[in-house]
VEXKOLSE-727269 format. One record per residue (C-alpha): residue in three letters; residue number from 1; x, y, z. Coordinates in steps of 0.05 Angstrom, whole numbers, m for minus. Example, Ala and Ser with C-alpha at 12.3 -4.5 7.8 and 13.67 -1.06 7.14 Angstrom:
BEGIN
(Ala 1 (246 m90 156)),
(Ser 2 (273 m21 143)),
***
This chain:
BEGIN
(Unk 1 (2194 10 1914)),
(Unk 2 (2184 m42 1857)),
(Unk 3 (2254 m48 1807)),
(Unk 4 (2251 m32 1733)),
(Unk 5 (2236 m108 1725)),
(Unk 6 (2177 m115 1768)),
(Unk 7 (2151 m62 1731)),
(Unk 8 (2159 m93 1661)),
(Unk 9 (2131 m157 1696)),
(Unk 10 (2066 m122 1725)),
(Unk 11 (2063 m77 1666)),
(Unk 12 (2048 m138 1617)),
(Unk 13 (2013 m178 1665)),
(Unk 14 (1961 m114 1657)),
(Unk 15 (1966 m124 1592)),
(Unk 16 (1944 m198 1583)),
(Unk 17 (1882 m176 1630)),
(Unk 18 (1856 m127 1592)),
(Unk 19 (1877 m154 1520)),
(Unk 20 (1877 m212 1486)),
(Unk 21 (1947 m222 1446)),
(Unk 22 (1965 m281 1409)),
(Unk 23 (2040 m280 1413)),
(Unk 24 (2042 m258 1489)),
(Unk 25 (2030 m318 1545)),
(Unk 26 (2058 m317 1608)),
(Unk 27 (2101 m391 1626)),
(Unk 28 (2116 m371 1693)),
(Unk 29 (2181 m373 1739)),
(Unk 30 (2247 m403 1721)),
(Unk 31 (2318 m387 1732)),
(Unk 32 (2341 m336 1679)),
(Unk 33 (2392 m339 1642)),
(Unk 34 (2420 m269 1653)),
(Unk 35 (2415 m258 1712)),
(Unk 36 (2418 m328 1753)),
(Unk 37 (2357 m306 1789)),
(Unk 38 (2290 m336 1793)),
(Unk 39 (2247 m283 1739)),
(Unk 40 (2178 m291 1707)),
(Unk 41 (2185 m318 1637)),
(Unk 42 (2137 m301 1576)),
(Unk 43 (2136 m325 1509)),
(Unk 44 (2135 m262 1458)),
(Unk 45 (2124 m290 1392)),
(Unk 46 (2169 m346 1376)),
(Unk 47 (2219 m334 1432)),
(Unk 48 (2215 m351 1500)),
(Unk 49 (2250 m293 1545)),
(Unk 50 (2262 m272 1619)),
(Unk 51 (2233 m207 1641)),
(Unk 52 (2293 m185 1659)),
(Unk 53 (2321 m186 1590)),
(Unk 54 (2258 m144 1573)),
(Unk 55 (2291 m77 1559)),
(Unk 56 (2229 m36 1551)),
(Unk 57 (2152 m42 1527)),
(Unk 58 (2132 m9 1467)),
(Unk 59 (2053 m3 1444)),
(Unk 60 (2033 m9 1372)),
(Unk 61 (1980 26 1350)),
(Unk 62 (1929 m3 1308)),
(Unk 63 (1887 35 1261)),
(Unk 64 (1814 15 1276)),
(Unk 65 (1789 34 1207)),
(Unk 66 (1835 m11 1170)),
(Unk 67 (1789 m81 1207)),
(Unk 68 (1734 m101 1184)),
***
């Protein structure tokens, strides 16, 4: 059974497949820095975080009628 982290990981993974988002990218695997372990790291807007220290995934909905 995949942990709460794998999850996250596969979850937004999904999410750069389907979506284009231009404060998302993936960098890959490092050692993290909370946990010691060897986690995928993405860059979420200016920061660059483990997915481990991902907590949870929210979605924003966007209001179609306010783009023109």
């Amino acid at each position: 059974m995949p942990t709460k982290t794998e999850l996250i990981h596969y979850r937004l993974q999904a999410m750069l497949r389907e979506h284009s988002f231009s404060d998302l990218e993936y960098l890959g695997e490092r050692k993290s820095y909370k946990s010691g372990e060897l986690q995928h790291w993405y860059r979420i807007g200016e920061s660059e975080v483990p997915v481990d220290a991902i907590t949870e995934l929210e979605s924003e909905d966007t209001d179609e009628s306010d783009t023109i």
